[in-house]
TORPA-927141 format. One record per residue (C-alpha): residue number from 1; residue in three letters; z, y, x. Coordinates in steps of 0.5 Angstrom, whole numbers, plus 500, padded with zeros to 3 digits. Layout:
N
<r NUM Ala <Z Y X>>
...
end
This chain:
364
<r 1 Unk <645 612 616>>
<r 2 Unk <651 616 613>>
<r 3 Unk <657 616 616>>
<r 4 Unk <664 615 613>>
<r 5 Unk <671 613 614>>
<r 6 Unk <678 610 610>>
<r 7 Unk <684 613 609>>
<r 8 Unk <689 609 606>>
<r 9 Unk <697 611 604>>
<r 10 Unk <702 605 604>>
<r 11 Unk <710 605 602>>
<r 12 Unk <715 602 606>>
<r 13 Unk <721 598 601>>
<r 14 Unk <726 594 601>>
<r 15 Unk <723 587 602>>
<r 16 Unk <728 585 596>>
<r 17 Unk <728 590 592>>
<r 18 Unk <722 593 593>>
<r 19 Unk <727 600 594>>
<r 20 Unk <723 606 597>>
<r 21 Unk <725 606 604>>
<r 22 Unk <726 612 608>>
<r 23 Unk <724 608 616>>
<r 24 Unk <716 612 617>>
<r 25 Unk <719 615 624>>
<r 26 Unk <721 608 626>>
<r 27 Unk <715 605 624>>
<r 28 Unk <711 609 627>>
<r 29 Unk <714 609 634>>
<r 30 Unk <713 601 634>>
<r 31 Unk <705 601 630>>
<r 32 Unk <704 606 636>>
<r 33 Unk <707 602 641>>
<r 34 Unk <701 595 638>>
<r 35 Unk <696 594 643>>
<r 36 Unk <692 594 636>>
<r 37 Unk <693 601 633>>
<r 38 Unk <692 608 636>>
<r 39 Unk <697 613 635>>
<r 40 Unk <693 618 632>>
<r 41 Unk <691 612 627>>
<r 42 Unk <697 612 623>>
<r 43 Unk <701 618 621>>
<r 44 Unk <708 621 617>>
<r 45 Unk <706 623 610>>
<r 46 Unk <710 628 605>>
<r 47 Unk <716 623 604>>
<r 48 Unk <719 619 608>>
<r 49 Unk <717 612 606>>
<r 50 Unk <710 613 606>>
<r 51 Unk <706 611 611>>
<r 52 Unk <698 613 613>>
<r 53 Unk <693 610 617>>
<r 54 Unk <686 612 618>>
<r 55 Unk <679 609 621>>
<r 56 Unk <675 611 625>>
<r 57 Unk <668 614 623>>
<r 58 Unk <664 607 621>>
<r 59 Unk <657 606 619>>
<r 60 Unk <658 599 617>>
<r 61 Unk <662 596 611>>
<r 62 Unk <664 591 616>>
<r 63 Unk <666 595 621>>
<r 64 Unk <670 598 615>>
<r 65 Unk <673 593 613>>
<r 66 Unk <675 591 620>>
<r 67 Unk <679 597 622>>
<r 68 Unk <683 597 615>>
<r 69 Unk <685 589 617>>
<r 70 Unk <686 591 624>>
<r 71 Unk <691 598 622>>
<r 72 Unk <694 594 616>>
<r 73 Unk <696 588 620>>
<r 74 Unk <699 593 626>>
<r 75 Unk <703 597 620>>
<r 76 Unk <705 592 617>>
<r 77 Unk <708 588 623>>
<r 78 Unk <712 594 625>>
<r 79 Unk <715 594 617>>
<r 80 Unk <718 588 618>>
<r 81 Unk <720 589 625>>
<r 82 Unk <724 595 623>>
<r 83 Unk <727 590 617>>
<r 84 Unk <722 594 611>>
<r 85 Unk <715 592 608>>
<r 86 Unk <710 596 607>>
<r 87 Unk <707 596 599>>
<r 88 Unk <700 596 598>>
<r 89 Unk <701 599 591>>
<r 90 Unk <699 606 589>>
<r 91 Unk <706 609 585>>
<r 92 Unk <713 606 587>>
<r 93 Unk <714 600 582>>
<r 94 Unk <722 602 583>>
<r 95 Unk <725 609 585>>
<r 96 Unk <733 609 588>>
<r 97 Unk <738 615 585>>
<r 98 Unk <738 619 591>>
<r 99 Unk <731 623 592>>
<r 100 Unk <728 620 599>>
<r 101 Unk <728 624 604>>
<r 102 Unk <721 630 605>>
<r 103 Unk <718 628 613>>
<r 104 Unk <721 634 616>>
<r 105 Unk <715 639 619>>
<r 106 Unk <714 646 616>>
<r 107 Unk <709 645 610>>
<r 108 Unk <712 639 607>>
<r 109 Unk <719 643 608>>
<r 110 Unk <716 649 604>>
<r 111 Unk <713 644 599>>
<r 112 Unk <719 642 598>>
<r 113 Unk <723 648 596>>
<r 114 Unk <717 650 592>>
<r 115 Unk <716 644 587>>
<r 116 Unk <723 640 588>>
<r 117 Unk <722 635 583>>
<r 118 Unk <714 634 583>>
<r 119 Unk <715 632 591>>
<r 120 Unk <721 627 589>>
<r 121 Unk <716 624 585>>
<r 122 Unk <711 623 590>>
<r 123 Unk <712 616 592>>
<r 124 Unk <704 615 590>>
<r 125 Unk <699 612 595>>
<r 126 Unk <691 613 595>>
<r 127 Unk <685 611 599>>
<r 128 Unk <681 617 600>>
<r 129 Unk <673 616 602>>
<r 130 Unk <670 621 608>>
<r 131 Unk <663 621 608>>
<r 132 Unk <658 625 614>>
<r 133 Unk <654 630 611>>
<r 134 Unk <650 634 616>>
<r 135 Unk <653 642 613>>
<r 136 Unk <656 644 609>>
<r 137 Unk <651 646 603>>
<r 138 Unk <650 639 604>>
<r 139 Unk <657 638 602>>
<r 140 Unk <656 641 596>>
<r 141 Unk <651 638 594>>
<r 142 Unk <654 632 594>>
<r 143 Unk <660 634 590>>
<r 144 Unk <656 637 584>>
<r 145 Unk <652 630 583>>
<r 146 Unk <658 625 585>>
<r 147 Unk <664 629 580>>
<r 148 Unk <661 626 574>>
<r 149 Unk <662 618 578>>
<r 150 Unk <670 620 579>>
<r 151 Unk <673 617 573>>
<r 152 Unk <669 611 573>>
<r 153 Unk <672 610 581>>
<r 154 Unk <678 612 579>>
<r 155 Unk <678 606 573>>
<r 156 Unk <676 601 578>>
<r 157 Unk <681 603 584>>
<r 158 Unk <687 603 578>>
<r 159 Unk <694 599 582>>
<r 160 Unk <699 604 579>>
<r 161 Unk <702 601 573>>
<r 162 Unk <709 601 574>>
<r 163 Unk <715 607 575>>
<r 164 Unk <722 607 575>>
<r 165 Unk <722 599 573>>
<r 166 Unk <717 599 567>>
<r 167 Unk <710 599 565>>
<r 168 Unk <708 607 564>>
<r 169 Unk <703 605 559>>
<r 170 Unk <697 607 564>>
<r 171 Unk <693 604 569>>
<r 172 Unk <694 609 575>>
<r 173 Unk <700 613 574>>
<r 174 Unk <699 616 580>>
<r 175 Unk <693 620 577>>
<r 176 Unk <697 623 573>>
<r 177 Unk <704 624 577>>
<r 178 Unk <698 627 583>>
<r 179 Unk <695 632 577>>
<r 180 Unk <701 636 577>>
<r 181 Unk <700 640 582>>
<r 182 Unk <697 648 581>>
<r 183 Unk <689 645 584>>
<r 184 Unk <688 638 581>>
<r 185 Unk <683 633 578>>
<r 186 Unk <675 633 578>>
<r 187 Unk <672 639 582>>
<r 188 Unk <668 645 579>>
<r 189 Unk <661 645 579>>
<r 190 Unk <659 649 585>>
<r 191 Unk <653 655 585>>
<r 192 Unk <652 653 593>>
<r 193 Unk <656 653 600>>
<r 194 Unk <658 661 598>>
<r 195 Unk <661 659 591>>
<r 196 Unk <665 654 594>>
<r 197 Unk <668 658 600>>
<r 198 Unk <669 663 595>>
<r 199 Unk <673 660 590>>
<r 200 Unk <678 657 595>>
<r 201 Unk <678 664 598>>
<r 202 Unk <680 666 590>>
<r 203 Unk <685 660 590>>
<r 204 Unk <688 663 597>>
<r 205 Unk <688 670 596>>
<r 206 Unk <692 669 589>>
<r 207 Unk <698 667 592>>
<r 208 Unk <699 660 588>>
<r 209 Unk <697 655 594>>
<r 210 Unk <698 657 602>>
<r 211 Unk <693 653 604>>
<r 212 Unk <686 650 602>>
<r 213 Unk <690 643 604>>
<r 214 Unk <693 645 597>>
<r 215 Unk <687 644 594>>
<r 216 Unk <688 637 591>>
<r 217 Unk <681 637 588>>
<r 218 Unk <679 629 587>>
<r 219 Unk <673 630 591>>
<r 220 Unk <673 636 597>>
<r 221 Unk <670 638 603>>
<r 222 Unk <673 636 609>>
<r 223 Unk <676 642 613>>
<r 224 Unk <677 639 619>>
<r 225 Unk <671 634 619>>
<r 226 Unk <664 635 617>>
<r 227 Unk <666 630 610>>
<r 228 Unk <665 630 603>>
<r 229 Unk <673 627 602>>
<r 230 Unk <674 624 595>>
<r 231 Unk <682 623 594>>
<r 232 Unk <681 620 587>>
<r 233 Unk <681 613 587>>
<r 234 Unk <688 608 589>>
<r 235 Unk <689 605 594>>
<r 236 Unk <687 598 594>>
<r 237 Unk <691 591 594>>
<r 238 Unk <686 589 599>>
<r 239 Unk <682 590 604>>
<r 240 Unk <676 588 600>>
<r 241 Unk <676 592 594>>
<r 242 Unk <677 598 599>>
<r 243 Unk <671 596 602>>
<r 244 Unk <668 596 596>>
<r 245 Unk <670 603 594>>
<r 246 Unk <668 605 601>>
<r 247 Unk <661 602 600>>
<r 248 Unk <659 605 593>>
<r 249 Unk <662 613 595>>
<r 250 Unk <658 612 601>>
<r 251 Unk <651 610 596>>
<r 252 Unk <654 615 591>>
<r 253 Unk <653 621 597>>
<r 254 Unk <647 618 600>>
<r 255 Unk <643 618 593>>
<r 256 Unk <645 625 591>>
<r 257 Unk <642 627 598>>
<r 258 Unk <636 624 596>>
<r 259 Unk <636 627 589>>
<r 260 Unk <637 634 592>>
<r 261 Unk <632 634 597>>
<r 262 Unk <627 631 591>>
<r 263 Unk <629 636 587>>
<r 264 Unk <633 631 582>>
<r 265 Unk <638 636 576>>
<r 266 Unk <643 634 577>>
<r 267 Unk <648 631 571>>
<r 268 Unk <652 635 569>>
<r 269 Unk <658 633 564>>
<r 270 Unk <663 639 561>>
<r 271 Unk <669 640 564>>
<r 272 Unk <673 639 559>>
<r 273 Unk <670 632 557>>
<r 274 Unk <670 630 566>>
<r 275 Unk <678 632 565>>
<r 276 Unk <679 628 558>>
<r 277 Unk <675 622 562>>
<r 278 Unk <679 622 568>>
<r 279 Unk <685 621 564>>
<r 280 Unk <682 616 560>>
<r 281 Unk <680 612 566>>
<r 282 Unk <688 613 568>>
<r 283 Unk <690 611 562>>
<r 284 Unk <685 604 561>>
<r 285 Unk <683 603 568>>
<r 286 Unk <677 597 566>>
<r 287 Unk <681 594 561>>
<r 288 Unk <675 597 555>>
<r 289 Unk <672 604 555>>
<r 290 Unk <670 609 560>>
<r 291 Unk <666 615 559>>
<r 292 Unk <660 616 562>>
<r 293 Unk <657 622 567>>
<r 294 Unk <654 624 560>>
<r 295 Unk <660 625 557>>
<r 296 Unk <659 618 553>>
<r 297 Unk <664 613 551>>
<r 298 Unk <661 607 553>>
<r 299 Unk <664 599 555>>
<r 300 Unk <667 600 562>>
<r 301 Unk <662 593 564>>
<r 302 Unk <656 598 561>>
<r 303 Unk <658 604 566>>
<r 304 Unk <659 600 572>>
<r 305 Unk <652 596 571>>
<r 306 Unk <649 604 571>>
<r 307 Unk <654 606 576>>
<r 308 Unk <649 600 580>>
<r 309 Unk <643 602 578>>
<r 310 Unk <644 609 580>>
<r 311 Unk <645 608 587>>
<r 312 Unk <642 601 588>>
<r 313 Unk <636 605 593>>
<r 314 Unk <642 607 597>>
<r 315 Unk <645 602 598>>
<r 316 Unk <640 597 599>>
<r 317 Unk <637 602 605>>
<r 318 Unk <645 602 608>>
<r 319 Unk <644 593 607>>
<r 320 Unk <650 594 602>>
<r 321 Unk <648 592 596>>
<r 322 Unk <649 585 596>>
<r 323 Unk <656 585 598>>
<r 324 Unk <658 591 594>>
<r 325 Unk <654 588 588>>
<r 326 Unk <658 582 588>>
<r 327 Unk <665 585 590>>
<r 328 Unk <664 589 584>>
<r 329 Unk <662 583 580>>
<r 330 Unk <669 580 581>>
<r 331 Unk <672 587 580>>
<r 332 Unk <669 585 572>>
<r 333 Unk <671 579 572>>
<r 334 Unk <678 580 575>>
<r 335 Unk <680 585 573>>
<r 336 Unk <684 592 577>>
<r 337 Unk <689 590 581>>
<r 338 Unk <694 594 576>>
<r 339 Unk <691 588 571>>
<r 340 Unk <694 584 577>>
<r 341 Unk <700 588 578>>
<r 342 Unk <702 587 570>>
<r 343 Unk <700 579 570>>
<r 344 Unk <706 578 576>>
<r 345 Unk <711 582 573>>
<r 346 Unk <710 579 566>>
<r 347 Unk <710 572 569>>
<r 348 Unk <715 572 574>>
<r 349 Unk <718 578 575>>
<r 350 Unk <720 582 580>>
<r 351 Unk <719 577 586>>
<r 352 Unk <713 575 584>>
<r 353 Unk <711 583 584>>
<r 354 Unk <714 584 590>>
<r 355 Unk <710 578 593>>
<r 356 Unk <704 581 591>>
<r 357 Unk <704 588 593>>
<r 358 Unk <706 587 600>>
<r 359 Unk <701 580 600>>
<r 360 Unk <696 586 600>>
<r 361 Unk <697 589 607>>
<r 362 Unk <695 582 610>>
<r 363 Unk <689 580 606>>
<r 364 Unk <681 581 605>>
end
């Protein structure tokens, strides 16, 4: 049984406004003080209304799910204590004039002074899958058979269509906000373990990042775990599509396992048509085509049926494939929750926006 582990990221707002609000220390101190939460489950992020909980290593969706339940209730309870909200939404839907203050340790004051107004702009929220791999080479495995599948979880998890009070056009703004940094976007195909460890070195050594923690990649080998850790995806309105999500990385690294061992070639999809995939599935989210990991232009339900196919073995030997299949079903019918987010405001405003990013955090 593979192992793996969620991590979401959550804004604090205004309850009225939905203002960015810069309470993460205050917050932080009352999550800890919860019988329910960990201290080391709940962290500051770069700016300082930004929050991030993490669970622990799981091997069942249902553990998944419980620990995300468990962690959003305990964040969200000291949101409201400390008279904020937390905002389940993958970029802010509003921003104040003045920037928000960057969380004051070394890293994230360094990063500030060198990208001033893309760390203003990082009021962006993600979900980021760790799944176990038992070495490194493994990992890299992993990568090079799972990076054609990114923009297709990137349009499924889409929630970030708003910015500055308007639609940006896109179904996850953050993907596009995100891809500014000097390492970004879908991995490169990787030679082996050796390659890998020599381009990050390379990326180091000219001086452009001063960590590999910089190396924003959607998917990447863990430094500090022994993960395949995918950053693509949006965090999640609800604690079930994230459930989702976890489950088909979890099948999507269990089957490129098996494929390397059977001695399978793996998919290979040209960087250029991977980079152009990805920011069309910003872009559309599920609302009408996606391209597939042959570099095709197919409906998006067509690609989700394949993406199914693809890891159905994996998911059926993890006892995941019912819950997974049917939650992705609803995603088809339902549509993403950028979708949702479009529909609230259209209707009824930003009251009605307000109700249901900050519903998320207590929701399966």
């Amino acid at each position: 049984m593979i192992t793996f582990g969620v991590e979401e990221e959550y804004l604090l707002v205004h309850p009225e406004t939905l203002l960015p609000t810069p309470l993460v220390q205050d917050v932080r101190a009352t999550a800890r003080l919860a019988p329910i939460a960990d201290e080391r489950e709940v962290q500051d992020e770069l700016l300082q209304a930004q929050i991030e909980v993490a669970t622990p290593v799981c091997t069942a969706l249902e553990e998944v799910g419980g620990h995300l339940l468990r962690l959003r209730h305990a964040v969200a309870s000291a949101a409201q204590e400390n008279g904020c909200r937390i905002a389940v939404s993958a970029t802010a839907p509003v921003r104040g004039v003045a920037p928000v203050p960057v969380t004051g340790t070394p890293r994230y004051l360094k990063m500030a002074g060198e990208a001033r107004l893309l760390v203003d702009e990082q009021l962006i929220c993600g979900m980021h899958v760790h799944v176990g791999v038992p070495d490194r080479e493994t990992g890299v495995a992993v990568l090079n058979r799972l990076r054609v599948w990114l923009p297709t979880l990137l349009a499924m998890s889409a929630n970030g269509p708003l910015w500055d009070g308007r639609d940006t056009g896109f179904a996850s703004w953050r993907t596009i906000v995100f891809g500014r940094w000097p390492v970004s976007g879908p991995p490169p195909y990787f030679a082996g373990a050796a390659d890998y460890e020599a381009r990050a070195d390379g990326l180091l050594e000219s001086g452009v990042i001063p960590d590999r923690g910089q190396m924003y990649w959607q998917a990447r080998l863990s430094e500090r775990y022994p993960t395949v850790e995918v950053r693509c995806c949006d965090v999640q309105l609800e604690a079930d599509d994230a459930v989702m999500l976890a489950g088909v990385i979890r099948g999507l690294a269990a089957t490129a396992i098996a494929e390397e061992k059977a001695g399978v070639a793996p998919a290979l999809c040209r960087p250029e048509v991977l980079q152009a995939a990805t920011w069309h599935a910003a872009r559309h989210g599920m609302s009408g085509t996606l391209v597939d990991p042959a570099g095709r232009m197919r409906s998006s339900g067509d690609v989700l049926c394949m993406l199914l196919r693809h890891i159905a073995p994996a998911l059926e030997e993890n006892g995941d494939f019912r819950e997974v299949s049917s939650l992705v079903h609803r995603l088809l019918q339902q549509g993403t929750a950028a979708d949702r987010q479009r529909r609230a405001l259209a209707e009824a405003g930003l009251p009605a926006l307000s109700a249901l990013i900050t519903a998320g955090s207590t929701t399966a």
